[in-house]
MIDOSE-1310 file (N, C-alpha, C; in nm, 2 decimals, decimal comma, always signed):
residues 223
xxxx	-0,35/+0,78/-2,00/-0,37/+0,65/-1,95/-0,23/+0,57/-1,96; -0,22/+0,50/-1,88/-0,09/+0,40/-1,89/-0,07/+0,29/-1,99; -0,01/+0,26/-2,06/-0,03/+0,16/-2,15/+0,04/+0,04/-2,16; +0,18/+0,08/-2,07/+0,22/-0,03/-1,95/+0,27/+0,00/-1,81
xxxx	+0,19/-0,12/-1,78/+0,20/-0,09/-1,58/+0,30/-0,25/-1,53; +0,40/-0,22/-1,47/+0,47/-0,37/-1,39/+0,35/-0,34/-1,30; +0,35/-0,47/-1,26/+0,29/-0,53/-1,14/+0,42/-0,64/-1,05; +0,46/-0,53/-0,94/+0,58/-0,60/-0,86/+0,51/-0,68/-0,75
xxxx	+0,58/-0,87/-0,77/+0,47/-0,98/-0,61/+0,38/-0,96/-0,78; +0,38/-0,96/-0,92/+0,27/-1,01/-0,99/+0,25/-1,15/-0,97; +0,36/-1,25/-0,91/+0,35/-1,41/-0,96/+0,23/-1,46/-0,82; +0,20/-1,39/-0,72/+0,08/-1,38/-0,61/-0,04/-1,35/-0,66
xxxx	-0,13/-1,39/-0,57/-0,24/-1,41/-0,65/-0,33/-1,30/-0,67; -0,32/-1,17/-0,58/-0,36/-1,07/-0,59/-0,35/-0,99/-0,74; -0,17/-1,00/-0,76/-0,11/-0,93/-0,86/-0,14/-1,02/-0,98; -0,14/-1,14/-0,95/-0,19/-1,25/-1,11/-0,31/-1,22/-1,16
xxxx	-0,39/-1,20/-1,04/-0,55/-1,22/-1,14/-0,54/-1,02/-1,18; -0,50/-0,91/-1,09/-0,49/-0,77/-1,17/-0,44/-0,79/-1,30; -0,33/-0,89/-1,29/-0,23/-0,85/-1,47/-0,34/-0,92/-1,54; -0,41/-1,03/-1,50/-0,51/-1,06/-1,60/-0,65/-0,99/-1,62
xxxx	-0,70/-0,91/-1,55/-0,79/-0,82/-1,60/-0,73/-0,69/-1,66; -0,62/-0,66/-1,64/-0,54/-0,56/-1,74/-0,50/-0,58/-1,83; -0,46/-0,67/-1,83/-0,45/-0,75/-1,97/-0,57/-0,78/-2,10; -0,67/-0,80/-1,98/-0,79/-0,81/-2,09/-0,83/-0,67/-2,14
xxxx	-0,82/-0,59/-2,07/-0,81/-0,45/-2,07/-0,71/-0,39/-2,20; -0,65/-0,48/-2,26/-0,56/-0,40/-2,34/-0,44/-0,29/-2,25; -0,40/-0,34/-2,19/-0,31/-0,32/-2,11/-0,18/-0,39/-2,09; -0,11/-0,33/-2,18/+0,07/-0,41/-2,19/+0,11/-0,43/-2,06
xxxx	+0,13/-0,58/-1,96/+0,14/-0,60/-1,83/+0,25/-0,61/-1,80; +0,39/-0,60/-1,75/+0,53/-0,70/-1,70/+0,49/-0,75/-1,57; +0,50/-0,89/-1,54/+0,48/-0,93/-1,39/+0,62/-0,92/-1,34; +0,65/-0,91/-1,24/+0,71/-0,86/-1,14/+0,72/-0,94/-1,05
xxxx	+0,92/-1,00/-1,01/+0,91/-1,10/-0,91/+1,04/-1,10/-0,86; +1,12/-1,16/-0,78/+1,21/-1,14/-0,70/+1,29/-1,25/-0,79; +1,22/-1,36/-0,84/+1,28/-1,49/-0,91/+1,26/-1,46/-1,08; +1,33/-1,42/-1,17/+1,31/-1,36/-1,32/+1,25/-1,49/-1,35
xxxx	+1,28/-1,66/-1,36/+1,17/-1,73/-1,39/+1,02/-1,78/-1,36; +1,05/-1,73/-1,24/+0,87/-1,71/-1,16/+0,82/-1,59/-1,26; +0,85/-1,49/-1,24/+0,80/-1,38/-1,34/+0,74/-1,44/-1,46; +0,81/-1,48/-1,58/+0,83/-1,53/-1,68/+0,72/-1,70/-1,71
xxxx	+0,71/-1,70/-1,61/+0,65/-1,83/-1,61/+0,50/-1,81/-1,57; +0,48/-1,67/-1,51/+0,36/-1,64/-1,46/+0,29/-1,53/-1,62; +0,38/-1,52/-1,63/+0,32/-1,43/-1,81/+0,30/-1,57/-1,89; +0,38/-1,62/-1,91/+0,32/-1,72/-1,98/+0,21/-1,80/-1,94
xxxx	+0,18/-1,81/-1,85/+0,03/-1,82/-1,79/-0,10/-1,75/-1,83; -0,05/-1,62/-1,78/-0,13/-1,50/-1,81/-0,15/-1,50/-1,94; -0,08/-1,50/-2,04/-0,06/-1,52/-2,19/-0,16/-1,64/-2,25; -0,14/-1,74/-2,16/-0,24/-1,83/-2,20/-0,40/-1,84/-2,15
xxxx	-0,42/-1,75/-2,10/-0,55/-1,74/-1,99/-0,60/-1,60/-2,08; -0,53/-1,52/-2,15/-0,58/-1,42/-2,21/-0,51/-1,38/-2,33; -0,56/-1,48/-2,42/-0,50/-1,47/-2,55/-0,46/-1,37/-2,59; -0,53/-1,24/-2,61/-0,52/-1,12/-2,69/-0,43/-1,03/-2,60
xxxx	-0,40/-1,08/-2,50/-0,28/-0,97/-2,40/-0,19/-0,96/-2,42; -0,06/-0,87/-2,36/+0,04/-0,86/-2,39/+0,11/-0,89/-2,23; +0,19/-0,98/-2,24/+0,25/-0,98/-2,10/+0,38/-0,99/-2,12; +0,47/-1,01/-2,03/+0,61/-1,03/-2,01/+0,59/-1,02/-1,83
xxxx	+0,69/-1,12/-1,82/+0,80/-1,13/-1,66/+0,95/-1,08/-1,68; +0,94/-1,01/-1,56/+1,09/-0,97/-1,52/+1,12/-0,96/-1,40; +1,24/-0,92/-1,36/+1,28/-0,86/-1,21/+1,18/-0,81/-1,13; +1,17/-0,77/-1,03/+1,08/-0,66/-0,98/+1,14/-0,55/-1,03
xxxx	+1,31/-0,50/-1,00/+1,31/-0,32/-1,01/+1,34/-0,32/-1,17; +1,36/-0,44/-1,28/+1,38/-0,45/-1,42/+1,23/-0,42/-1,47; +1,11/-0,45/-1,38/+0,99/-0,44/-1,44/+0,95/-0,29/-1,45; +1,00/-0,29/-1,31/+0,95/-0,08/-1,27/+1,02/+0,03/-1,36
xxxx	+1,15/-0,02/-1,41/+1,24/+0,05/-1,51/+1,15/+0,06/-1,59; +1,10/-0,05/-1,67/+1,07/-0,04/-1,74/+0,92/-0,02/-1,78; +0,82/+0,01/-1,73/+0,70/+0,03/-1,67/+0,71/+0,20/-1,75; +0,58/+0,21/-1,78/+0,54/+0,34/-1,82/+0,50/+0,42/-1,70
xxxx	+0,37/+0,54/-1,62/+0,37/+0,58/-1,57/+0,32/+0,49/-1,38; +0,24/+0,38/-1,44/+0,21/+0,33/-1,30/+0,30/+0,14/-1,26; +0,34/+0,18/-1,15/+0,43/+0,06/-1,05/+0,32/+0,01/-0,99; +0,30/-0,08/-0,98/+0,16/-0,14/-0,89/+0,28/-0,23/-0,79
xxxx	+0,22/-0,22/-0,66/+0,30/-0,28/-0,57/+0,17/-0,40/-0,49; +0,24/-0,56/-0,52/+0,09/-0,68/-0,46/+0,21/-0,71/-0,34; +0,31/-0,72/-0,31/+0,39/-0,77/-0,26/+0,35/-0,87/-0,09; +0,36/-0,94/-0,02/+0,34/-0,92/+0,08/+0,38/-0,88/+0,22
xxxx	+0,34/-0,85/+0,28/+0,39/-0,73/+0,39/+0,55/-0,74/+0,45; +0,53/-0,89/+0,40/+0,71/-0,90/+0,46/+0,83/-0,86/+0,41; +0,76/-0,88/+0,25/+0,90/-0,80/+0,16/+0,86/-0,64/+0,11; +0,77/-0,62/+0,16/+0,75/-0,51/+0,14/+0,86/-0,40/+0,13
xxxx	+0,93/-0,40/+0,28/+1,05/-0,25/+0,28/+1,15/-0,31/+0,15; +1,19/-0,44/+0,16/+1,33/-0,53/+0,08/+1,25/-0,49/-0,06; +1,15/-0,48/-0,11/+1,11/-0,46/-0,23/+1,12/-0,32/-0,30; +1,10/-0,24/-0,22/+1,12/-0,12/-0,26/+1,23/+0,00/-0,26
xxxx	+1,31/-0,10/-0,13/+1,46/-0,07/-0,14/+1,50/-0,09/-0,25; +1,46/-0,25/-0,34/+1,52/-0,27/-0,44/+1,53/-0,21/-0,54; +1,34/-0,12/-0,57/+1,31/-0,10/-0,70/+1,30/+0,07/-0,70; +1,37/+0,11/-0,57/+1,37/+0,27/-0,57/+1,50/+0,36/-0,67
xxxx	+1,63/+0,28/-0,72/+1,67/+0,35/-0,78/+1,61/+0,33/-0,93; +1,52/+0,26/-0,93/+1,53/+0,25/-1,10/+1,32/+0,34/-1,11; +1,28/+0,36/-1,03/+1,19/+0,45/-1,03/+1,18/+0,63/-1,12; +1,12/+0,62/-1,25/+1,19/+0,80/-1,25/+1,05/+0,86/-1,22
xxxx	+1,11/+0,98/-1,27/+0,99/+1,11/-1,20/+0,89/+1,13/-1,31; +0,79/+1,08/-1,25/+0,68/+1,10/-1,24/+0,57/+0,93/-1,28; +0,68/+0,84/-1,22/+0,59/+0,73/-1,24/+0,55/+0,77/-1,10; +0,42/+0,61/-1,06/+0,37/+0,62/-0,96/+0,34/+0,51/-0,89
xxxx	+0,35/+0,48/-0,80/+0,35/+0,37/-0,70/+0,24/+0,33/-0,66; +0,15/+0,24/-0,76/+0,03/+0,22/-0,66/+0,05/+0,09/-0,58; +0,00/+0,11/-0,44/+0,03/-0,03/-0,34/-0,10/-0,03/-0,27; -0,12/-0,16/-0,31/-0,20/-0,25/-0,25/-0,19/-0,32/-0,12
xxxx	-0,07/-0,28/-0,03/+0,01/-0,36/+0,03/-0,09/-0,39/+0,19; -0,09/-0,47/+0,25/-0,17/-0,43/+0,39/-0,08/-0,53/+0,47; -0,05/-0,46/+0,59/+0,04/-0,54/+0,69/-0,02/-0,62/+0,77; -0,06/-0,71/+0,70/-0,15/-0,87/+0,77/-0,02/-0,89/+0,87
xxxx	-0,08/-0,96/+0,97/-0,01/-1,07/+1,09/+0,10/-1,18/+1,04; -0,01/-1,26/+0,91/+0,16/-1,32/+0,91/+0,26/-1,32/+0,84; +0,31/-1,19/+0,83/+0,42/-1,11/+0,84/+0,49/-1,15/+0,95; +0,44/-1,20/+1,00/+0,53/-1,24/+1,17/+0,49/-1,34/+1,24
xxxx	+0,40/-1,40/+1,13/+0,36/-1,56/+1,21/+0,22/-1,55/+1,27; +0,17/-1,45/+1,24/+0,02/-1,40/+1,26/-0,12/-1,45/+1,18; -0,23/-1,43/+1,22/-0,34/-1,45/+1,19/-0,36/-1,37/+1,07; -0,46/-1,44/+0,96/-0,46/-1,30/+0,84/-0,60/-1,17/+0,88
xxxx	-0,63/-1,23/+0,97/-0,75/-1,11/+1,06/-0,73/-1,02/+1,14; -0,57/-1,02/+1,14/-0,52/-0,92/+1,25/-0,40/-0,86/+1,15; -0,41/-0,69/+1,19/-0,35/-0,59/+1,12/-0,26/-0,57/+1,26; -0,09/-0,53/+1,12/+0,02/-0,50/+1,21/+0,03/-0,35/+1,26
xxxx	+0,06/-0,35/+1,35/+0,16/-0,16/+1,36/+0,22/-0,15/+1,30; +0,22/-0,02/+1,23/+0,32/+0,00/+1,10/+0,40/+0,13/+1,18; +0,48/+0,17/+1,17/+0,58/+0,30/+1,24/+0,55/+0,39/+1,18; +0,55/+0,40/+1,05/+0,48/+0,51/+0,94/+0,34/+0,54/+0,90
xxxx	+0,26/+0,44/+1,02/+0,10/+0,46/+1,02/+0,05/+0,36/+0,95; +0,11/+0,36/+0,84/+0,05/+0,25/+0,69/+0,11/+0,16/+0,59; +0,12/+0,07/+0,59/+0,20/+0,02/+0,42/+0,21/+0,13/+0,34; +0,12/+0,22/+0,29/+0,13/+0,32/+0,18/+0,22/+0,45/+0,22
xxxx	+0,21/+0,45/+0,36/+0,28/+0,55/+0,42/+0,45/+0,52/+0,44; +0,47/+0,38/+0,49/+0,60/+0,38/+0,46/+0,64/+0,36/+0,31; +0,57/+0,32/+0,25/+0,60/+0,36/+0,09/+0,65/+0,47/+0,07; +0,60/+0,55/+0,13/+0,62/+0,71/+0,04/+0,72/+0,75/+0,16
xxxx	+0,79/+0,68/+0,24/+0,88/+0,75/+0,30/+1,07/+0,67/+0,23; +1,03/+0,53/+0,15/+1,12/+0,43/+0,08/+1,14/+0,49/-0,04; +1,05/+0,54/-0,09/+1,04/+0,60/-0,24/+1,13/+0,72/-0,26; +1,18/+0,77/-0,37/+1,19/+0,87/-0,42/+1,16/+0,99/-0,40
xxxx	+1,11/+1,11/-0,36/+1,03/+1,24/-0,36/+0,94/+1,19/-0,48; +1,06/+1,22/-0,62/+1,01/+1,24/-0,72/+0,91/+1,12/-0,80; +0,85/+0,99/-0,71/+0,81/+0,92/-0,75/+0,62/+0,93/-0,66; +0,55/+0,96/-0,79/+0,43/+0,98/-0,67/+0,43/+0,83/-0,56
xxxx	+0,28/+0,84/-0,50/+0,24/+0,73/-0,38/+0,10/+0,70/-0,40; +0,01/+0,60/-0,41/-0,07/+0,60/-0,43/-0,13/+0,47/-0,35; -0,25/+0,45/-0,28/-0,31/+0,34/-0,21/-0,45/+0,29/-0,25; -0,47/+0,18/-0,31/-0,58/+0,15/-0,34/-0,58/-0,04/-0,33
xxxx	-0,71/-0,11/-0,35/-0,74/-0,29/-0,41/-0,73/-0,29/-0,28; -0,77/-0,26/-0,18/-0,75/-0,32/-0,04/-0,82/-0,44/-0,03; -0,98/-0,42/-0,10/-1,08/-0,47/-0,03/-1,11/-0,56/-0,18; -0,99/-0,55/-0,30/-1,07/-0,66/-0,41/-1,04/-0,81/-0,30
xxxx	-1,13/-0,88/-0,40/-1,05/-1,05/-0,34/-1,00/-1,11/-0,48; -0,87/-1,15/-0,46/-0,76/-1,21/-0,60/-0,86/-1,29/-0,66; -0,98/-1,34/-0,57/-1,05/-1,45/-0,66/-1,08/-1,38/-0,75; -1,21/-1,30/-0,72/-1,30/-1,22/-0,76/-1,23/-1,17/-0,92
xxxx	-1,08/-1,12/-0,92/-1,04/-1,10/-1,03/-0,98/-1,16/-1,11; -0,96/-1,30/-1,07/-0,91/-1,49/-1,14/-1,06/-1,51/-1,25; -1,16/-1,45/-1,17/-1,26/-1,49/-1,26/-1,34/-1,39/-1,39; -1,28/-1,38/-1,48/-1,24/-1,29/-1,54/-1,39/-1,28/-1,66
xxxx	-1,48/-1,37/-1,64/-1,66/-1,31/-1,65/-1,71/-1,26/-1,57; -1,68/-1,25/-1,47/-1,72/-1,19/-1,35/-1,72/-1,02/-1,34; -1,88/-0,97/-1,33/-1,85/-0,80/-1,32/-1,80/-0,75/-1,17; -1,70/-0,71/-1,14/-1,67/-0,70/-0,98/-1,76/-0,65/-0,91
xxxx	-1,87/-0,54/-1,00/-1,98/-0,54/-0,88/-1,90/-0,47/-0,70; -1,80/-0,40/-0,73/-1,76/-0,30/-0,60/-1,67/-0,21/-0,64; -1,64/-0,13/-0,52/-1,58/+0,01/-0,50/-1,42/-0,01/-0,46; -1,37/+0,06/-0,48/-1,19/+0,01/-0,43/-1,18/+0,20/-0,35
xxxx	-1,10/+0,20/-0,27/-1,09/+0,34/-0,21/-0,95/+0,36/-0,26; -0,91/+0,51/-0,33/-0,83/+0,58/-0,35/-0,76/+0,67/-0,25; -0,65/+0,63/-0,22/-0,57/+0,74/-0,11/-0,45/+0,79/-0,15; -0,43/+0,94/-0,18/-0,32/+0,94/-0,20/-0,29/+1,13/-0,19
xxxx	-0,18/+1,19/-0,22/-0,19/+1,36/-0,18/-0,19/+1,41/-0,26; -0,15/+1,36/-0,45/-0,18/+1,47/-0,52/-0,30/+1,43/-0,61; -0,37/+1,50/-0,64/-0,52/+1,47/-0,69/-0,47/+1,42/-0,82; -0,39/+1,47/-0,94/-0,36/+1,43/-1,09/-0,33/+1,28/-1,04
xxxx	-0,24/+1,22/-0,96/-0,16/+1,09/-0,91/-0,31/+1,04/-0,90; -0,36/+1,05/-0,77/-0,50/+0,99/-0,81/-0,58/+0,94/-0,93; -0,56/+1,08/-0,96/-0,69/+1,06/-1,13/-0,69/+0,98/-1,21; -0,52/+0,96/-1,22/-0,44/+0,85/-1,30/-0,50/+0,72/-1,30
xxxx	-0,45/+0,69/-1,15/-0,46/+0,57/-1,12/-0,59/+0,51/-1,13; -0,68/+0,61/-1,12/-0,85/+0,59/-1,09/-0,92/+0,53/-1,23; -0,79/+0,60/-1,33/-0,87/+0,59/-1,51/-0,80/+0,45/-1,50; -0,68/+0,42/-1,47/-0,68/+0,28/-1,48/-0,73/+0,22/-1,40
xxxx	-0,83/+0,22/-1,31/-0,87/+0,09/-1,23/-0,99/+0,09/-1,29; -1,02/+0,24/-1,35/-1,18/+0,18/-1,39/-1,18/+0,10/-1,55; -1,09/+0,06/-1,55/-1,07/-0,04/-1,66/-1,13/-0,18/-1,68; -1,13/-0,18/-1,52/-1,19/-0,28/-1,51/-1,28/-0,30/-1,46
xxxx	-1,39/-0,39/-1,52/-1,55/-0,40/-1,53/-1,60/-0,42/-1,39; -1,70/-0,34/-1,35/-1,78/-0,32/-1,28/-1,68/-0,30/-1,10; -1,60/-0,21/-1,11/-1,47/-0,18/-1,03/-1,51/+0,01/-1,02; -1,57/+0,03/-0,94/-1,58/+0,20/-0,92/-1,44/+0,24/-0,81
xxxx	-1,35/+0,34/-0,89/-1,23/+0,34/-0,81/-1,29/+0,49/-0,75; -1,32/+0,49/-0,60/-1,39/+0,63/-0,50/-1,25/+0,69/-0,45; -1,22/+0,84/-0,43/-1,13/+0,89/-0,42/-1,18/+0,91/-0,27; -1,05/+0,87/-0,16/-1,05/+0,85/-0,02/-0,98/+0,93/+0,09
xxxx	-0,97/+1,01/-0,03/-0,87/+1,12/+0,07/-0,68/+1,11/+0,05; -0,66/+1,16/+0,16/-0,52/+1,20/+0,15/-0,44/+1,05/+0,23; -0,28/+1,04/+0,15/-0,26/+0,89/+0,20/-0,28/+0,88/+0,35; -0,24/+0,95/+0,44/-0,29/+0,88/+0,55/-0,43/+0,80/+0,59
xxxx	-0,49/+0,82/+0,50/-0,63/+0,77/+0,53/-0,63/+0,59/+0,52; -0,49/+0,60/+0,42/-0,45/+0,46/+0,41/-0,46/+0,35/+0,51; -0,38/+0,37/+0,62/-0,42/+0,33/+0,76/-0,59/+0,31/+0,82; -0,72/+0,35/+0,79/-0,82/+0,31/+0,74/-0,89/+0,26/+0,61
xxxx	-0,82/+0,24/+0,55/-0,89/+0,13/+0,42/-0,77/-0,03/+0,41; -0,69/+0,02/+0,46/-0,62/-0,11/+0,51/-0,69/-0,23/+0,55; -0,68/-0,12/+0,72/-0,75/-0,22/+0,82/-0,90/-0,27/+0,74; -0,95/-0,21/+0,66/-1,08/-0,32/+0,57/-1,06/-0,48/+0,55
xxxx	-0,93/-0,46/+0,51/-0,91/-0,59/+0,43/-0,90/-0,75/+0,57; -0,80/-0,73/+0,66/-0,85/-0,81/+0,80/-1,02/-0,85/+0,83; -1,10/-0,74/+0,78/-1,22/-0,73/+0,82/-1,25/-0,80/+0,73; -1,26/-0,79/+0,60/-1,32/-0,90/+0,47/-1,29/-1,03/+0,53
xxxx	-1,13/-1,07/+0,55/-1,10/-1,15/+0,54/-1,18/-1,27/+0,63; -1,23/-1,19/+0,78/-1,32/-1,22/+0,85/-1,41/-1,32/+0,84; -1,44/-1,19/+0,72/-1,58/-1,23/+0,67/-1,61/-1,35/+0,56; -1,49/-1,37/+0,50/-1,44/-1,49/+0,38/-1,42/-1,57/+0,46
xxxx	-1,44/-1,58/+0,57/-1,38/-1,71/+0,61/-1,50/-1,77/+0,67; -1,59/-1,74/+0,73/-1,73/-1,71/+0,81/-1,83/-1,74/+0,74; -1,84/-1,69/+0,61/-1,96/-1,68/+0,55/-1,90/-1,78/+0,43; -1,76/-1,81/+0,38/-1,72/-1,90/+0,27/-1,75/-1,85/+0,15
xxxx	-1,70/-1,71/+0,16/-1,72/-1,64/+0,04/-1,65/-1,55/+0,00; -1,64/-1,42/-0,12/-1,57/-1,35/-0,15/-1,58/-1,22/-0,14; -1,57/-1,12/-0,07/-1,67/-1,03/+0,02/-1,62/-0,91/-0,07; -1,66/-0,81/-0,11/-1,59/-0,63/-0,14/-1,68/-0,57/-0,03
xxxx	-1,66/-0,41/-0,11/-1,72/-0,28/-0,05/-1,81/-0,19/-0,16; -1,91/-0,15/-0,11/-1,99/-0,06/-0,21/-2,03/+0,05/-0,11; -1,95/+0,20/-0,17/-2,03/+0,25/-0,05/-2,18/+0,35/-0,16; -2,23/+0,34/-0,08/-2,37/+0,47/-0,13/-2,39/+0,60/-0,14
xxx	-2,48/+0,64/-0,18/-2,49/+0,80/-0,15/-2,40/+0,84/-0,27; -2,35/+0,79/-0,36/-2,22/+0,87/-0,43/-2,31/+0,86/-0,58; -2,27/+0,93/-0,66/-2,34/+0,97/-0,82/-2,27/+0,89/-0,92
């Protein structure tokens, strides 16, 4: 199990409300930020919203250095490649990259219900082409909503899809997501599959905006 994970884009709201359910989790967090007092400022947040946690802010690639086996990547689609350019030399072998990343529209002045062409298929797919060899890839949180994990009584009550090519990378990442309460992490195949759990999140967003709510995924049939 990891026992600390950076979260790079932690001071966004995706990556805020994860370091705070990890955190509640007994999970040593570094937030992760492009600005070392944004960082720092968002742990002491975190810090105060979850007494018994352990947090710290840093750099993005000062957090990944220093990060035990998993990099969680919230970043938004824009700084995406600039992010991981940055934090690729300080990555070693055998941490792992989990990204949440999805190439919303406005990335380019777009709608958030419209998904971009990516060249590499996927956010997770050009990940794994920015990265390291020796640094796994992993895709998952498409379909949480940052609220949903802001509200930290709340049992999430959904499924997150796992994509990635080596099953141990997976399994990893899966024992830390199920950390968090009522969060079933379903293994979704190999990363390209990425490019379909992606495009989910456009579709939620849809739906959060329509219905004035906070929407996941549960799928059935599973044990």
């Amino acid at each position: 199990m990891a026992e600390h994970v950076a979260i790079l884009g932690g001071t966004g709201a995706l990556g805020y409300g994860l370091a705070l359910r990890l955190g509640g989790a007994g999970v040593q967090v570094t937030i992760g930020s492009r600005e070392e007092g944004r960082a720092r400022a968002a742990a002491e947040r975190a810090a105060a919203t979850v007494p018994h946690g352990r947090f710290d802010g840093a750099l993005n690639e000062h957090a990944a250095a220093g990060a035990g086996t998993i990099v969680v990547l919230t970043v938004p689609f824009a700084s995406h490649a600039a992010t991981l350019r940055a934090i690729a030399p300080a990555l070693r072998e055998g941490q792992i990259v989990l990204d949440a990343t999805v190439p919303l529209a406005p990335a380019v002045g777009g709608r958030p219900t419209h998904l971009l062409g990516v060249w590499h298929g996927s956010a997770a797919q050009q990940t794994r082409a920015l990265v390291p060899a020796h640094a796994g890839v992993v895709s998952a949180l498409h379909t949480i909503s940052a609220a949903d994990l802001e509200e930290l009584d709340r049992d999430l009550g959904q499924d997150t899809l796992v994509c990635g090519d080596v099953r141990a990378e997976k399994a990893t990442v899966m024992e830390l997501l199920g950390l968090l309460p009522g969060l079933r992490a379903i293994d979704a195949g190999r990363l390209e599959t990425s490019r379909i759990t992606e495009s989910l999140t456009p579709l939620l967003i849809g739906l959060n905006i329509r219905n004035r709510t906070h929407t996941g995924i549960r799928i059935t049939g599973l044990d």
